[in-house]
Every structure is written in C-alpha cells, then in structure tokens.
N, C-alpha and C positions, 0 to 999 in steps of 0.2 A: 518591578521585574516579574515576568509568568513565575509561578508557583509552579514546582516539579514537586511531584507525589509517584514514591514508589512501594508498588505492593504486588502481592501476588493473587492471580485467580486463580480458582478452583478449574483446573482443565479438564479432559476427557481421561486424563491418564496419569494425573499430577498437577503440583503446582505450574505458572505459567508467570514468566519473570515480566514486568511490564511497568512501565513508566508512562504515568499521563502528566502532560504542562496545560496548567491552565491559564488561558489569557487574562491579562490586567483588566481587559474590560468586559460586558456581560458577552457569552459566548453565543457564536450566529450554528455551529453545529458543533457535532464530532467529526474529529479525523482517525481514521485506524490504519496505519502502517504496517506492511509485510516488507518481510527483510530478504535478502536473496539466501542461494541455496546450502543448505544446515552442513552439509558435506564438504564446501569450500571455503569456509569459514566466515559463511553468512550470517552475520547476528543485527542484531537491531542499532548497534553500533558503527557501521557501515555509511559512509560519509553521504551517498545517496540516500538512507533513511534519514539524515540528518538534516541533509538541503529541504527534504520532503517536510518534515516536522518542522524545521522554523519557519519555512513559508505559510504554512501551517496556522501556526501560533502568530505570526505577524496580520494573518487574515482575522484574529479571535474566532479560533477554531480551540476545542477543548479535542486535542492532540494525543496520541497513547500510539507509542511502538513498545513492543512484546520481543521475546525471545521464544522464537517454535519451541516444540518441545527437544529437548536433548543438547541443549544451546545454551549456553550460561550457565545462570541457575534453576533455568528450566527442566521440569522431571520429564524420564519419557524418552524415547529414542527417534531417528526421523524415521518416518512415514511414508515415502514416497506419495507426499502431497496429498493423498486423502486422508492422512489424520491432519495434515496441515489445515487443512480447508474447516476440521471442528474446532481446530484451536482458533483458527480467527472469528467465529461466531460466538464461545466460549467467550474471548476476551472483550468483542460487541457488546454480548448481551451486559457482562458485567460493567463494565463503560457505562451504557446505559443506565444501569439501576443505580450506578452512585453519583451519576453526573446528569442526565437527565430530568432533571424531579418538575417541569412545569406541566401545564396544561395541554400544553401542544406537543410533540415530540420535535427536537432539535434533526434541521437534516444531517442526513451521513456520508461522506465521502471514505470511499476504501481507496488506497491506493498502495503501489506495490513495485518494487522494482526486480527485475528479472524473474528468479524462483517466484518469489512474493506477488510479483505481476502476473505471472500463470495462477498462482490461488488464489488471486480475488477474483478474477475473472470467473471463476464457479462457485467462491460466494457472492457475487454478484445476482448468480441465480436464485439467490434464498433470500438475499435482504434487499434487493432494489434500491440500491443509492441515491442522491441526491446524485453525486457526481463519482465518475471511476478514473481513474486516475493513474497510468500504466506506464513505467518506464524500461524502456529496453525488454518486455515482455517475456517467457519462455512459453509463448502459448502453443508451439508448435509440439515441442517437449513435453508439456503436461498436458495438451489435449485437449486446450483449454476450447470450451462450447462459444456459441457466437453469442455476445452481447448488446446486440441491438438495442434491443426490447427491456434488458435491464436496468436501465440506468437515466435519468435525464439527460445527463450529459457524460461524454465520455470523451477523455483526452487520451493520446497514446502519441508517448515522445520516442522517437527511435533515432541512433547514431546512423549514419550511413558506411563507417569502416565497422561494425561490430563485427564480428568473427564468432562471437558466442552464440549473440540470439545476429543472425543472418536479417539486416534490413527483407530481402527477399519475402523469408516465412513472416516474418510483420504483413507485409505485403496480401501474403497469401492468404492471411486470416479476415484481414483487414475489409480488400475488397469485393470479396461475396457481400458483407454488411452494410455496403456505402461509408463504412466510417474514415474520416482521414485521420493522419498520419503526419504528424510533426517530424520531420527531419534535420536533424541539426550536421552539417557538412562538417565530415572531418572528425566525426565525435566518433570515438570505439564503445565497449559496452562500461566500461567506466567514466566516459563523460571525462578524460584526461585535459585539461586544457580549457576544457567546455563548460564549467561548472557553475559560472555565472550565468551564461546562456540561460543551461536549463535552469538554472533558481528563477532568473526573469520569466521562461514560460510559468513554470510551476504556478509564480505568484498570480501571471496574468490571467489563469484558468481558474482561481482560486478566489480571486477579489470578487 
C-alpha cells in the first residue's frame, strides 16, 4: 500500500497542513495539488483533489496536497491568490528537500483544480514543470498569465455546462496560446456524473 506521511511546512505566514503518499515503487516525479477556493470551502479534501492524487500515486508520482493557508490546520488567512501562489512554492520547495535527494532532480507536475488551477498557472511561471495539469481553471478570475512557454506539457480539462469557471473564458485564455482544451460533454464544474471520465483523462496524461 503507498505510504501517507503527514506534516507540516514552514509557510510564508505559518504552518501549512500537507499530506504526501508515496508510491510502492521507486518514484518517476513529484505531484503538487492545489485545492479550489479557501472561501467556499475549498480544502485539499475535495474529491477532485482526490481523483487528482490517486491517479497521481497510481502513476508512481511522490503525491503532496496541502491546505492554503487559513484552511484546516493551516495558519494564516486567505490571500486572494497571491499569498496562495507562496504557499505552493513553499510546500514545492519542502517536497523537494525531503523527497528529492538523487543526483538528478525528479520532474514536477503542478496541478490544480478551479481556485487551485488559476494559482499554478502563475506558479508555473517560477518553477517550469514537467507537466501542468488544470482542471475547470479560474484563469479568468485570477488573471492567471499565459503558459505556453511554461511547462512541457500542458493539460486543461474543462466541463462544457460549468457555470463557475464559463467553458467560454477557458476558451478565451486558451486560444491566443494554441493550447487545446479537453471537454468533457455534459460535465458542470464539479465533474457530477463525470468522475470516472476525468480520472481516465487524468491517468492518460499522467502515464
């Protein structure tokens, strides 16, 4: 069975509640998970952060979702997304130094769904992933920068009834970039009904 390890990082403003699984077998990267938004009772408990993490850990990916700050047991109040953005660099870098330790650097996949999905998209601009990894995005919302140039590869799953994050603004973000746009028919911003779908994208982008 993955091994669950939970501890706290040292964040920008306080502790930072955070849980990494490690895979049964030698690990191919990290994953870091952004949870949606702190204000609607976004935590990293959130069944989309969960499909995200086991597809995750089914890849032997060394796995870590966090609670933002003000969230859990998390210290700290929300941010409107630019203290988000140091907490997920914060909890990288720590990831890193106790999971990390070969010769090489393991790659990184950030990935994030809604709130969570608009703040990796601008840490993406500092850490350059292996892969980004975006579902139901608020890029429109946070303002989120283009990520072209970011990332190797870049997934982005979007419902086509969302009413939160607007298929559309996906859209609008999307095509200045050339990046496409996974649409799953019939899915809201919760993925209702749809959950295996996207666990099958998730995993297929992930292998």
């Amino acid at each position: 069975m993955p091994n669950e390890q939970k501890f706290s990082v040292n964040g920008p403003v306080g502790r930072l509640e955070t849980v990494v699984t490690l895979p049964d077998d030698s690990p191919r990267g990290i994953a870091v998970i952004a949870h949606p938004h702190p204000l609607y009772k976004g935590s990293m408990d959130n069944k989309i952060v969960y499909i995200l993490a086991r597809a995750f850990v089914e890849q032997r990916y060394i796995t870590t979702k966090f609670n933002f700050r003000g969230v859990g047991e998390s210290e700290g109040s929300y941010a409107k997304g630019k203290g988000e953005i140091e907490d997920v660099l914060a909890v990288t870098q720590s990831v890193r130094e106790r999971y990390d330790t070969g010769t090489e650097p393991l790659p990184l996949i950030l990935a994030g769904f809604s709130f969570g999905g608009g703040v990796q998209a601008h840490v993406a601009q500092q850490l350059h992933p292996h892969k980004l990894i975006l579902v139901a995005p608020a890029v429109e919302r946070l303002q989120a920068p283009p990520v072209i140039n970011c990332a190797e590869n870049i997934v982005i799953i979007q419902g086509d009834q969302d009413t939160v994050v607007p298929l559309q603004s996906i859209l609008n973000w999307a095509t200045p970039q050339t990046l496409p746009v996974t649409v799953i028919p019939g899915a809201e911003h919760f993925f209702h009904g749809k959950l295996n779908t996207l666990r099958n994208i998730i995993l297929q982008n992930c292998a």
